[in-house]
C-alpha positions as CSV (number, residue, x, y, z in Angstrom):
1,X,174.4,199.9,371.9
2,X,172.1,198.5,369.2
3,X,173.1,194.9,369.9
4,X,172.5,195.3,373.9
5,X,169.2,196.5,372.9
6,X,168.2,193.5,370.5
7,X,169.7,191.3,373.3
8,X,167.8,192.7,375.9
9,X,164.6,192.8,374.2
10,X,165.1,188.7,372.9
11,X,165.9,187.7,376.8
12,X,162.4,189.4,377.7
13,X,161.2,187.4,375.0
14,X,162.4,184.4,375.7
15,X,161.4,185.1,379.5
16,X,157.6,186.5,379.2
17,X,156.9,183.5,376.7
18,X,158.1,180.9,379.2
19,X,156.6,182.3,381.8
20,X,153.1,183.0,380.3
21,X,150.1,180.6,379.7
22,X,150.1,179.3,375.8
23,X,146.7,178.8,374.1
24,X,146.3,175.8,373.3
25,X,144.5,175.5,370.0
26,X,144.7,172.0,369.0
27,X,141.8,169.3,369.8
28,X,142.4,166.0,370.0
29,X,139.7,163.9,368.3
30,X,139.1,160.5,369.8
31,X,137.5,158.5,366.8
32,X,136.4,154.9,365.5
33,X,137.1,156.0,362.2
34,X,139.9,154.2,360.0
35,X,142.5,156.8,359.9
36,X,142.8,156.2,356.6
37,X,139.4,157.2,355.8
38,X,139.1,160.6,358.1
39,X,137.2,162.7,355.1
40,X,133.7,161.4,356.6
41,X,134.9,161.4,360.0
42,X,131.7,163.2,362.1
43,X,133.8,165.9,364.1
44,X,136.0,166.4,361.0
45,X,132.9,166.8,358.9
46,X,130.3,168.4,360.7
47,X,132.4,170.4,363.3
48,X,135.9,171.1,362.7
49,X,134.4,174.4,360.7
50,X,133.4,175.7,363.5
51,X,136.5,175.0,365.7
52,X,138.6,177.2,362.8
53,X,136.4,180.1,363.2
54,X,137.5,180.3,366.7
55,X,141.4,179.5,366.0
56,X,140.8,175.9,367.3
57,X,142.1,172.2,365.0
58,X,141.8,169.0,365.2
59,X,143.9,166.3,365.2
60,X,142.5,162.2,365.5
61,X,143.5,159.4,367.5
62,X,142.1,156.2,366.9
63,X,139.9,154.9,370.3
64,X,142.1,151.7,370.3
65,X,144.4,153.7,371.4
66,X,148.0,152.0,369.7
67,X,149.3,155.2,369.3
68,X,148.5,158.1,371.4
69,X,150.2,161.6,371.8
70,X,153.2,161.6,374.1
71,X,152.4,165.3,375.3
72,X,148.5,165.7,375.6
73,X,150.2,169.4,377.6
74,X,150.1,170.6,373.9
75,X,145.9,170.1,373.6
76,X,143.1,172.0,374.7
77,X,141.3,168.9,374.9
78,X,140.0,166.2,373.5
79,X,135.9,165.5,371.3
80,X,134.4,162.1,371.3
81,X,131.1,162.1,368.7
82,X,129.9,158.5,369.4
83,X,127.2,156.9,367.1
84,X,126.9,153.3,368.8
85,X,130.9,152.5,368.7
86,X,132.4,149.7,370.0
87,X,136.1,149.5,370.9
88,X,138.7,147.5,371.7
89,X,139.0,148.2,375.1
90,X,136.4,150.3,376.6
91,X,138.4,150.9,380.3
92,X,141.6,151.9,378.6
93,X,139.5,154.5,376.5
94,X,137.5,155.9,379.7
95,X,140.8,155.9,381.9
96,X,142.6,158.1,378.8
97,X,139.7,160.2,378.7
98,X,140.3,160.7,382.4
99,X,143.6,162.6,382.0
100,X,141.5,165.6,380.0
101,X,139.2,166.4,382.7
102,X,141.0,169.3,383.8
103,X,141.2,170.8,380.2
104,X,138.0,171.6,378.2
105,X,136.2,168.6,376.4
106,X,133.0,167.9,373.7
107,X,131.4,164.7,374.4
108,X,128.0,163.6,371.4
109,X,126.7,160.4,372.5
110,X,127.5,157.2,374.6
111,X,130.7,155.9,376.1
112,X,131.4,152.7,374.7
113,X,131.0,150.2,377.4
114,X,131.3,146.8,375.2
115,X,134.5,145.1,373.8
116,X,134.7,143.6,370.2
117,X,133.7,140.5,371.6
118,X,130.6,142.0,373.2
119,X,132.2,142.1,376.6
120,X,130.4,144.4,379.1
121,X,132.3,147.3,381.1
122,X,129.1,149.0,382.1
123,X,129.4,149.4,385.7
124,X,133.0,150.5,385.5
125,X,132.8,152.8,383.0
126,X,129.8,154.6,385.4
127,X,131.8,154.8,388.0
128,X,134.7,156.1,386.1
129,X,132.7,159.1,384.6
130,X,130.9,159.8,387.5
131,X,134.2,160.3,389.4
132,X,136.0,162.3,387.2
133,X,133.2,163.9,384.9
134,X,130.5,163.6,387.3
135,X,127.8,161.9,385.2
136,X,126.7,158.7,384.2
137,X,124.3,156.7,382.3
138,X,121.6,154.3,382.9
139,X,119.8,151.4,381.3
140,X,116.7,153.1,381.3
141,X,116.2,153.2,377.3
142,X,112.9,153.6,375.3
143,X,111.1,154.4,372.3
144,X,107.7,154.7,373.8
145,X,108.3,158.2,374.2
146,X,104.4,160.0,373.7
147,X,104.5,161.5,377.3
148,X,107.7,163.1,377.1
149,X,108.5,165.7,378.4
150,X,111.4,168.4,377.5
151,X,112.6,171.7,378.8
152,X,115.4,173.4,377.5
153,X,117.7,176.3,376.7
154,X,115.7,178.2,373.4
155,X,118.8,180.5,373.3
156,X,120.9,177.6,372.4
157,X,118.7,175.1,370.9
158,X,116.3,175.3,367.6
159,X,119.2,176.1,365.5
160,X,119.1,174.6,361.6
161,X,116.6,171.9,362.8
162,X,113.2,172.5,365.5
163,X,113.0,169.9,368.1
164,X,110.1,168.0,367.2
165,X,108.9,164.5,366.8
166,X,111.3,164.4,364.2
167,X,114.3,164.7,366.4
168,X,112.9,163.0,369.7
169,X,112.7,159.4,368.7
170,X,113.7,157.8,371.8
171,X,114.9,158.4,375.8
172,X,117.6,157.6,377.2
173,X,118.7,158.3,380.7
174,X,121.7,160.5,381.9
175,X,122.3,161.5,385.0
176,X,124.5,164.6,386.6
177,X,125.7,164.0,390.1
178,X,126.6,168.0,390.2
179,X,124.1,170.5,391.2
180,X,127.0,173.6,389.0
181,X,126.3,171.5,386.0
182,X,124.6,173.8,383.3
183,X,121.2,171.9,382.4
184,X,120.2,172.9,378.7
185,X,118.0,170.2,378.0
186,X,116.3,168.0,380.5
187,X,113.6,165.5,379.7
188,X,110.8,163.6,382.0
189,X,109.7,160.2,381.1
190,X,107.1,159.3,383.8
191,X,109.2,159.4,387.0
192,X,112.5,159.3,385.3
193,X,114.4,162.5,384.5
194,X,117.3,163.2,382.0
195,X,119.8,165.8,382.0
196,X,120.4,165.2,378.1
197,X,122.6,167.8,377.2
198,X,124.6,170.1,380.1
199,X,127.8,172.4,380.5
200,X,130.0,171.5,383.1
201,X,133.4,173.0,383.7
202,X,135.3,170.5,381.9
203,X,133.4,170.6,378.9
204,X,130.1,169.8,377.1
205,X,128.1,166.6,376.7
206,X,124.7,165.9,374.5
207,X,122.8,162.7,373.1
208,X,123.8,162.5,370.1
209,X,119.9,162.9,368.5
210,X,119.3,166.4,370.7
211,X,122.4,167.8,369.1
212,X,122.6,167.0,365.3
213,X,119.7,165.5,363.3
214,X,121.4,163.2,360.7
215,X,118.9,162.6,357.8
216,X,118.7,159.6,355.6
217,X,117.7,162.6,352.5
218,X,121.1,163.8,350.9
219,X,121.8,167.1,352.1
220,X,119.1,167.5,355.0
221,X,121.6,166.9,357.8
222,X,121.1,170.0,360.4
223,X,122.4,171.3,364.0
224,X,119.9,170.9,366.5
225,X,121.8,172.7,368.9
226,X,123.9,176.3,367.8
227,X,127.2,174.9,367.3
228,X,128.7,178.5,367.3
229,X,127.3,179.4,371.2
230,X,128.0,175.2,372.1
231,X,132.0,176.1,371.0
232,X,132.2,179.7,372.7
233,X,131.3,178.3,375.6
234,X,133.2,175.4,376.2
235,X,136.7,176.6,374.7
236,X,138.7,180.0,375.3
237,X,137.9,182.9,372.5
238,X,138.8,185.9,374.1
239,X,142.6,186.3,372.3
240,X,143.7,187.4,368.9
241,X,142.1,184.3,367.0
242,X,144.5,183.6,363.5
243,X,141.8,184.4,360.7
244,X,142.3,182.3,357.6
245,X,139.6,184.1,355.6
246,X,140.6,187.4,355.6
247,X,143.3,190.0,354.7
248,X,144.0,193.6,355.3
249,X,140.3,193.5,356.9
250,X,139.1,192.3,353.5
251,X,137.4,188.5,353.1
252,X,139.6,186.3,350.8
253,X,138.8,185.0,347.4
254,X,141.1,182.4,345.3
255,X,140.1,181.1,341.7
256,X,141.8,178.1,340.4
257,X,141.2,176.0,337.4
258,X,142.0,172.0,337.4
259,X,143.1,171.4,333.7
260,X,140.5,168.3,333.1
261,X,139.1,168.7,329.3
262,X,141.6,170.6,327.4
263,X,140.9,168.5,324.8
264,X,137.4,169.2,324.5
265,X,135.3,171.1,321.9
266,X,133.2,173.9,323.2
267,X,129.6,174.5,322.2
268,X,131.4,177.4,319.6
269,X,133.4,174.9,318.1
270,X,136.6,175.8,319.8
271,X,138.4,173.7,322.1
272,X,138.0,174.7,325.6
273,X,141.7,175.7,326.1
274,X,141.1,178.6,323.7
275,X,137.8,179.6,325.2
276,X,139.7,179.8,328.7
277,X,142.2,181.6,327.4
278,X,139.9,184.1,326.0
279,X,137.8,184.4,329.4
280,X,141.0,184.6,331.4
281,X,142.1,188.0,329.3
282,X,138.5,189.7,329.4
283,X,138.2,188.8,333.6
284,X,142.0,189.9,334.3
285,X,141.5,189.0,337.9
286,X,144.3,186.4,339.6
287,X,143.8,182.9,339.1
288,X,145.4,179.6,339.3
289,X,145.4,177.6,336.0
290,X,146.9,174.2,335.9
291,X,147.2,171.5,333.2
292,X,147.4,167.6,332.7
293,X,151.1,167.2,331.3
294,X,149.5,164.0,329.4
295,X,147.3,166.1,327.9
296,X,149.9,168.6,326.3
297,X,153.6,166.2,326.2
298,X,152.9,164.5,322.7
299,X,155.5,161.9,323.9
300,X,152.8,160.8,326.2
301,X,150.4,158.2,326.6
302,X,147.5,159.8,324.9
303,X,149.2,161.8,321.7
304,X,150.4,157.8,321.1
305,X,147.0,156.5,320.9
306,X,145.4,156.0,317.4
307,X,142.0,157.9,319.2
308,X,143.3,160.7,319.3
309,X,145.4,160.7,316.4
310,X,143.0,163.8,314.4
311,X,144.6,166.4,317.8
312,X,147.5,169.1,317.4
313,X,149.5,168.7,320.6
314,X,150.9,172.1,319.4
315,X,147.4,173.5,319.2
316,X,147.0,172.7,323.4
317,X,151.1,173.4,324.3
318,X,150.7,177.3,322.5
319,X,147.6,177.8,324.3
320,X,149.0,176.4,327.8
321,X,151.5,178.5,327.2
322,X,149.7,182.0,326.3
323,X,147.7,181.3,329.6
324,X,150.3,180.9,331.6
325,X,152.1,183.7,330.5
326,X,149.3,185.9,331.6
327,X,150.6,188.6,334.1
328,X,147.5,187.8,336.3
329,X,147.9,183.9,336.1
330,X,149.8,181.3,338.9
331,X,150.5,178.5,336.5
332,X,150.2,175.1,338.4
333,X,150.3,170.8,337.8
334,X,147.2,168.8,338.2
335,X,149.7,166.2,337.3
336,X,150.9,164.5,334.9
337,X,148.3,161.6,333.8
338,X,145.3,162.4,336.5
339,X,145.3,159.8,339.0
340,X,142.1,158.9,340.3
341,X,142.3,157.3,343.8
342,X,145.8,158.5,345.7
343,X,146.0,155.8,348.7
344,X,144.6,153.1,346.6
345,X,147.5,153.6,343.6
346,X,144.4,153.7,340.9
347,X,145.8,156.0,338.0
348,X,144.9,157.0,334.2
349,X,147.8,155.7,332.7
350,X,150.9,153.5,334.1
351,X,154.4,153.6,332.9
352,X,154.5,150.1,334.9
353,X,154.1,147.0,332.5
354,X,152.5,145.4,335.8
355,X,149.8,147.8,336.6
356,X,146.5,145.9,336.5
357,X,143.4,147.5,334.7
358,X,140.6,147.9,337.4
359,X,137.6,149.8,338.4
360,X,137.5,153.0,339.7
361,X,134.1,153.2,339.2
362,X,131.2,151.5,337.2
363,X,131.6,153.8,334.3
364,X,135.7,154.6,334.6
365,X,138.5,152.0,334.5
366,X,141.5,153.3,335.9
367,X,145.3,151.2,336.6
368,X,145.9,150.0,339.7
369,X,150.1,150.7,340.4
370,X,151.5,147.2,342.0
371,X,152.5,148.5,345.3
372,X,149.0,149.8,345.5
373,X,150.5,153.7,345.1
374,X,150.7,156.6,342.9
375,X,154.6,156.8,341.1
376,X,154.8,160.4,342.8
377,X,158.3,161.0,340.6
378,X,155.9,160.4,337.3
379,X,152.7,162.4,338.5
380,X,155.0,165.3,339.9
381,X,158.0,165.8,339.2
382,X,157.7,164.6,335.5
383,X,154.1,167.1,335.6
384,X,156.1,170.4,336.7
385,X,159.2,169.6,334.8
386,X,157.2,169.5,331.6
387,X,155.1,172.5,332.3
388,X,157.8,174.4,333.3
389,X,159.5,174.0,330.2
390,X,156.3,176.0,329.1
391,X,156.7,178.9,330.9
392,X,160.6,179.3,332.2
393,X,160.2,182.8,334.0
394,X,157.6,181.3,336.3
395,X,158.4,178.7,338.8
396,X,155.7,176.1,339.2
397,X,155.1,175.4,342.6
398,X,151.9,174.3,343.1
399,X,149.9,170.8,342.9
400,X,146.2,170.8,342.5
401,X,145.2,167.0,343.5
402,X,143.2,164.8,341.2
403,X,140.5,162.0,341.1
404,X,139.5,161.5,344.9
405,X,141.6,164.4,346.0
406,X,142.3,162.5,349.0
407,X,146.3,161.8,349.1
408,X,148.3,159.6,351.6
409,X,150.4,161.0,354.0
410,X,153.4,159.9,351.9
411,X,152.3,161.7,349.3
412,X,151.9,165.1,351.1
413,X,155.0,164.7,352.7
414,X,156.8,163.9,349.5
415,X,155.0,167.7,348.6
416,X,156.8,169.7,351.5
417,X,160.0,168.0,351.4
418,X,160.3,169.2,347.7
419,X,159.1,172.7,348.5
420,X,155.8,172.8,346.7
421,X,152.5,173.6,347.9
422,X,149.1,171.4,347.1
423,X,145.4,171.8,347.7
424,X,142.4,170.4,346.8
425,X,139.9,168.4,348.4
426,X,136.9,169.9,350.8
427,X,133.5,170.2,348.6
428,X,132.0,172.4,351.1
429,X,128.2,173.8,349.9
430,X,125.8,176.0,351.7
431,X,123.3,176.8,349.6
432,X,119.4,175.5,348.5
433,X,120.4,171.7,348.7
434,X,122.9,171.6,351.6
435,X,121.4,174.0,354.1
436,X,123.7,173.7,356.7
437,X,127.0,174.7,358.3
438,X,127.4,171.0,359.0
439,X,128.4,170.8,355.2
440,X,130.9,172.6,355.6
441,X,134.4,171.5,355.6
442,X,137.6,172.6,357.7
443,X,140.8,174.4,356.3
444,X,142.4,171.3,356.2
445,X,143.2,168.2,357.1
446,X,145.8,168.0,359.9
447,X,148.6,165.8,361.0
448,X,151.7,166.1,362.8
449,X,153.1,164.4,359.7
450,X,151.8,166.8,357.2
451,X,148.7,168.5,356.5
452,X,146.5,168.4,353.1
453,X,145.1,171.7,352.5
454,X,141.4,172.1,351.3
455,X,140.1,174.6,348.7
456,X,137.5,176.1,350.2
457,X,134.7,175.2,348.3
458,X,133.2,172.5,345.7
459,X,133.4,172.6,342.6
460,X,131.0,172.8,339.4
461,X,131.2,168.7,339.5
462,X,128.8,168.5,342.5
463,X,126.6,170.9,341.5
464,X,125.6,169.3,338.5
465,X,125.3,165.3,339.4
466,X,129.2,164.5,338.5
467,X,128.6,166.8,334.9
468,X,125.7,165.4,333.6
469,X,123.6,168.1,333.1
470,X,121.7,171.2,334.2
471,X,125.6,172.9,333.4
472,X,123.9,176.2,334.6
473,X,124.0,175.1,338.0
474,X,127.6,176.3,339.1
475,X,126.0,179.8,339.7
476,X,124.5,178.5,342.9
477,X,128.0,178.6,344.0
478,X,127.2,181.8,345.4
479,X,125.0,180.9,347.6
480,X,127.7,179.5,349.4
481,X,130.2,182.1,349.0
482,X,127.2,184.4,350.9
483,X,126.4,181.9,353.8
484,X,129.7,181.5,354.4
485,X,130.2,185.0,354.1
486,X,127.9,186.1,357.2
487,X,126.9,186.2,359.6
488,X,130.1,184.7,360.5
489,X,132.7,184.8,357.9
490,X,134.0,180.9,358.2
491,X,135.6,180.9,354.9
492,X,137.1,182.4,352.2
493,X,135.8,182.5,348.8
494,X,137.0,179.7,346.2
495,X,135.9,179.9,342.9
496,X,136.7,176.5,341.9
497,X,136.2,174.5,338.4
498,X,137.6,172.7,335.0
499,X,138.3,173.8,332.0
500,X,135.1,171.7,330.5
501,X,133.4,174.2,332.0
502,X,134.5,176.4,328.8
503,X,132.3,173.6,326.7
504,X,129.0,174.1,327.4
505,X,127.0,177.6,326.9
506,X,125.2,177.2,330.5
507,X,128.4,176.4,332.2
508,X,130.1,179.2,330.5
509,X,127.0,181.8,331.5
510,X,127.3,180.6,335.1
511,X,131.1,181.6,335.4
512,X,130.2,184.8,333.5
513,X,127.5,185.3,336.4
514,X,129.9,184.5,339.2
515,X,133.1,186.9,338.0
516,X,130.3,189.6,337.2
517,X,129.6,188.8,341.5
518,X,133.0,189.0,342.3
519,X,134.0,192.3,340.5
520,X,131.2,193.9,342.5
521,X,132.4,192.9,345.8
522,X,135.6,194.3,347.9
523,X,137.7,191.3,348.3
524,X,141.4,190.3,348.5
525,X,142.0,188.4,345.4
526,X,145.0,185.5,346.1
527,X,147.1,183.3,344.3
528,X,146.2,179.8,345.4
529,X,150.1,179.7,346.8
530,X,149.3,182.7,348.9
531,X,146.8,180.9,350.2
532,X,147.9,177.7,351.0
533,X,150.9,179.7,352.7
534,X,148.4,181.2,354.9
535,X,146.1,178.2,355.6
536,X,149.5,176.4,356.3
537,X,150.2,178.8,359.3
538,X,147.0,178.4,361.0
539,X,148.5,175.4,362.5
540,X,151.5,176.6,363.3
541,X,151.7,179.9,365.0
542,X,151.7,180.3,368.7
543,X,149.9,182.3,370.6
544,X,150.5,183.3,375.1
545,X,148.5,185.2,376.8
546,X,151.5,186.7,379.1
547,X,148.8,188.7,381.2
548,X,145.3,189.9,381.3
549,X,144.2,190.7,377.9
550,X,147.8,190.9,376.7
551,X,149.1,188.4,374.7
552,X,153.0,187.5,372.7
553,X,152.4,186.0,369.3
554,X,155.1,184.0,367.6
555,X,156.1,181.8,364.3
556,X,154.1,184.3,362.2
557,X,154.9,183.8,358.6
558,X,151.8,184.2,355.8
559,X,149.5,184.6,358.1
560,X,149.1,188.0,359.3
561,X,145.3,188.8,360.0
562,X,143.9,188.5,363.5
563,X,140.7,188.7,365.3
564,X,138.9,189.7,368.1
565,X,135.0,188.7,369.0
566,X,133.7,192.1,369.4
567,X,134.7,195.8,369.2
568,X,137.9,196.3,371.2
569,X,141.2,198.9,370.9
570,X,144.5,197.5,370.6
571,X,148.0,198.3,371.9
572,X,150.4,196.8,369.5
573,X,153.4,198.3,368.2
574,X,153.7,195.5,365.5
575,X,150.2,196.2,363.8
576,X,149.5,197.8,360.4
577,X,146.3,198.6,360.8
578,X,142.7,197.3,363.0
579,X,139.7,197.6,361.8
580,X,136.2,197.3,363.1
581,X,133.5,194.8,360.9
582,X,130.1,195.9,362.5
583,X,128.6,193.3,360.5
584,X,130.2,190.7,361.6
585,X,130.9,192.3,364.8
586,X,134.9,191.5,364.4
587,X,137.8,193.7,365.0
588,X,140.3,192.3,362.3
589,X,144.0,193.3,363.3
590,X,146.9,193.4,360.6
591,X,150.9,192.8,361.9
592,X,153.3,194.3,360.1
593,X,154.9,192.7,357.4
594,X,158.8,190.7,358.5
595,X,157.5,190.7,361.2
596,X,158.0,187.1,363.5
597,X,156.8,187.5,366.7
598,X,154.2,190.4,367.6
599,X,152.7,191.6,371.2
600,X,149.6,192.6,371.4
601,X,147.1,193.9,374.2
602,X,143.2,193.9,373.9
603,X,141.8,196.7,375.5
């Protein structure tokens, strides 16, 4: 009777979910970028924080368009952020643009109209948009721009940045040809009108300087525009949104340590690894601690070397090994020699006589590997296997990346196909000096290939000029972890730093600050693993709404937190638990634990 039962329940399974509509949470970025060089890519940078809050990710797509996805079914549509790009071919971009404008779409900026050899498309390209997307541009361009006028939405505009003289630097012309088009922001030059920014109901588009002001002053970059109310209304929120930042209705918080300056001397004259240790059993709060296996294998390249001939490698191994042996510690490699650039091959120390000594930067030599890549057998197997050796009743699992914390795609596949779990990478800051959410970064970096993981905020290098002084500075940390606390809750908390943060007294003081902030808040304190399990499954659980306000969730593995915009009841059989954030005006839903695949209705 039983096995009816669980037959008849999978058929309706397998029947409402291929009958039902899926959500589509993946955007397809179109982007000039080198896609080898994505990390300062403007939606990736600026906006793909945003699209996470919302259960929305990105994936890029170079504008040449050599390689494009074969089922753009799976995409909820595509962004194009356009400073002044050329492209290869300008009609073959437009015309794939085209077969989006019945999904849901962001356009910042211009259509490219000229080739690489300064071809023009212009007219073409017009007539293409204004078909499909119903707009178009003009040549009407200026900078002579004191009798401007401008009307728009103050609801939606005025955000980080006031429009001012500041932000209106020139006028250029775009014209809707559809009187349901949403108007935000229209501007009068003389006789000649602009609909500059406007909703229509395949998407969004803006001019690039009414949206975001990009500032030539480090950190002074601001949204013109709410990006928050510019997302909600061009993509679907209404469903249970997967929530990366939260657990059991509480806001995440991970610490991890990257094992750089074991080998230091502390301001009390005891190397750092013994001040960490010491910290670590007065805190007792769960944290990641990794370790350079050069730093602690005195078989290795620097035990060998007559400089540091006055160290006792057993001094650093017993240490490494009490900290990991802590019941509140997730011991981890941050490799084995530190390489510094990961798609470049540029390392600390070679075990290939044909390495070539090179610049990482002005003050830093590093080895450049021959094949121009890191030896990922050396850096992590050799790493863990070592390590491990330190602490056999723990399996080390995890990879904290080093240097540029920017790996290939080879090397994060070569990750997941050993079963190990990486992070690193992100340097998100909210605070004093980097007021803005545009500063922000993602919860990843995402390919169909594999995906690198970010921690969720920087670490104590930026905050005090690459460590060169004012140490103290790493407090300010919490800044961040409030701004991006509320009013929207975009991330979770990372506590983030190196063990040469044990060496000086004002770098010491500031982590004594920050643990002192997080014992006095209510959070859910993670093992980076647990975390990067559940970051992870953001991009891969599925989500159909089968009817009105009911929805079937499925490939639910780690993460198991929901959300819903608003205050709402929910008929579930698969939840733990709901619970209603006022604050953030959120109604956070737990599933059960084993469970897959979970139905739930929004009332």
């Amino acid at each position: 009777m039983l096995k009816k039962i669980f037959i008849f329940f999978s058929i309706f399974l397998v029947f409402t979910t291929l009958f039902s509509a899926p959500i589509n949470r993946k955007i397809l970025v179109l982007t000039g970028t080198n896609l080898n060089n994505l990390q300062n890519e403007e939606v990736h940078a600026k906006l793909a924080t945003i699209l996470n809050y919302y259960g929305y990710f990105i994936e890029h797509v170079s504008t040449d368009l050599n390689v494009i996805p074969e089922n753009l079914d799976e995409y909820a549509g595509f962004i194009f952020w356009n400073y002044n790009m050329e492209t290869k071919d300008p009609l073959k971009l437009i015309n794939f643009m085209c077969k989006f404008k019945n999904k849901k779409n962001i356009i910042i900026g211009t259509i490219p109209f000229k080739d690489l050899k300064q071809n023009s498309y212009f007219t073409q390209v017009n007539e293409i948009l204004k078909k499909n997307f119903g707009f178009s541009f003009t040549n009407i361009w200026s900078k002579d721009i004191e009798l401007l006028k401008t009307e728009y939405d103050k609801n939606l505009f005025n955000f980080e940045k006031k429009i001012s003289f500041l932000t209106n630097k020139t006028f250029s012309q775009v014209i809707t040809h559809n009187k349901d088009f949403e108007v935000v922001y229209k501007e009068t030059l003389q006789d000649k009108v602009s609909d500059s920014v406007f909703f229509a109901p395949w998407g969004f588009y803006g001019t690039t300087e009414k949206i975001f002001y990009n500032s030539k002053i480090t950190g002074s970059n601001k949204w013109i525009i709410n990006p928050f109310k510019m997302v909600e209304k061009v993509y679907n929120n209404n469903y249970p949104i997967p929530e990366f930042s939260t657990k059991n209705g509480k806001r995440i918080a991970s610490i991890h340590i990257d094992g750089d300056g074991i080998l230091s001397k502390s301001f009390n004259q005891k190397y750092t690894i013994e001040n960490g240790l010491e910290f670590l059993r007065n805190h007792k709060i769960k944290t990641g601690v990794s370790f350079i296996a050069a730093e602690l294998d005195k078989d290795g390249p620097i035990f060998k070397n007559p400089k540091y001939k006055d160290l006792d490698p057993d001094l650093f191994n017993e240490n490494a090994k009490k900290i990991f042996s802590l019941p509140f510690v997730e011991p981890a490699s941050h490799t084995y020699t530190h390489p510094f650039n990961w798609r470049k091959g540029m390392v600390a120390y070679s075990i290939n006589s044909n390495a070539q000594m090179v610049d990482y930067t002005d003050k830093v030599k590093a080895y450049q590997e021959p094949d121009m890549q890191v030896n990922l057998k050396y850096e992590i197997d050799d790493s863990i296997n070592y390590l491990q050796k330190l602490i056999p009743n723990k399996r080390i699992k995890t990879i904290y990346w080093t240097g540029d914390c920017y790996p290939s795609l080879r090397d994060l596949k070569y990750i997941d196909n050993k079963g190990f779990y990486s992070f690193n990478g992100g340097d998100s800051r909210f605070d004093i000096e980097f007021d803005s959410y545009s500063y922000t970064t993602p919860i990843g970096l995402y390919s169909k290939i594999a995906t690198q993981i970010y921690s969720s905020n920087s670490n104590e290098n930026t905050y005090t000029d690459d460590w060169s002084g004012d140490y103290w500075r790493y407090k300010h940390s919490i800044t961040t972890f409030e701004n991006t606390g509320f009013p929207k809750r975009i991330k979770p908390i990372s506590v983030y730093f190196h063990f040469y943060s044990f060496a000086q007294k004002g770098s010491y003081n500031a982590l004594e600050e920050i643990y002192q902030y997080l014992k006095g808040k209510n959070y859910e304190f993670l093992f980076p693993s647990e975390y990067i399990k559940i970051a992870k499954n953001f991009h891969t659980i599925k989500i159909n709404e089968v009817s009105k306000n009911k929805f079937i969730i499925s490939n639910i593995e780690d993460l198991r937190e929901f959300k819903i915009i608003g205050k709402h009841q929910i008929i579930s059989n698969d939840i733990l638990n709901t619970h209603y954030n006022s604050k953030l005006d959120l109604t956070f839903i737990t599933i059960k634990d084993n469970i897959k695949t979970a139905t739930i209705e929004i009332i």
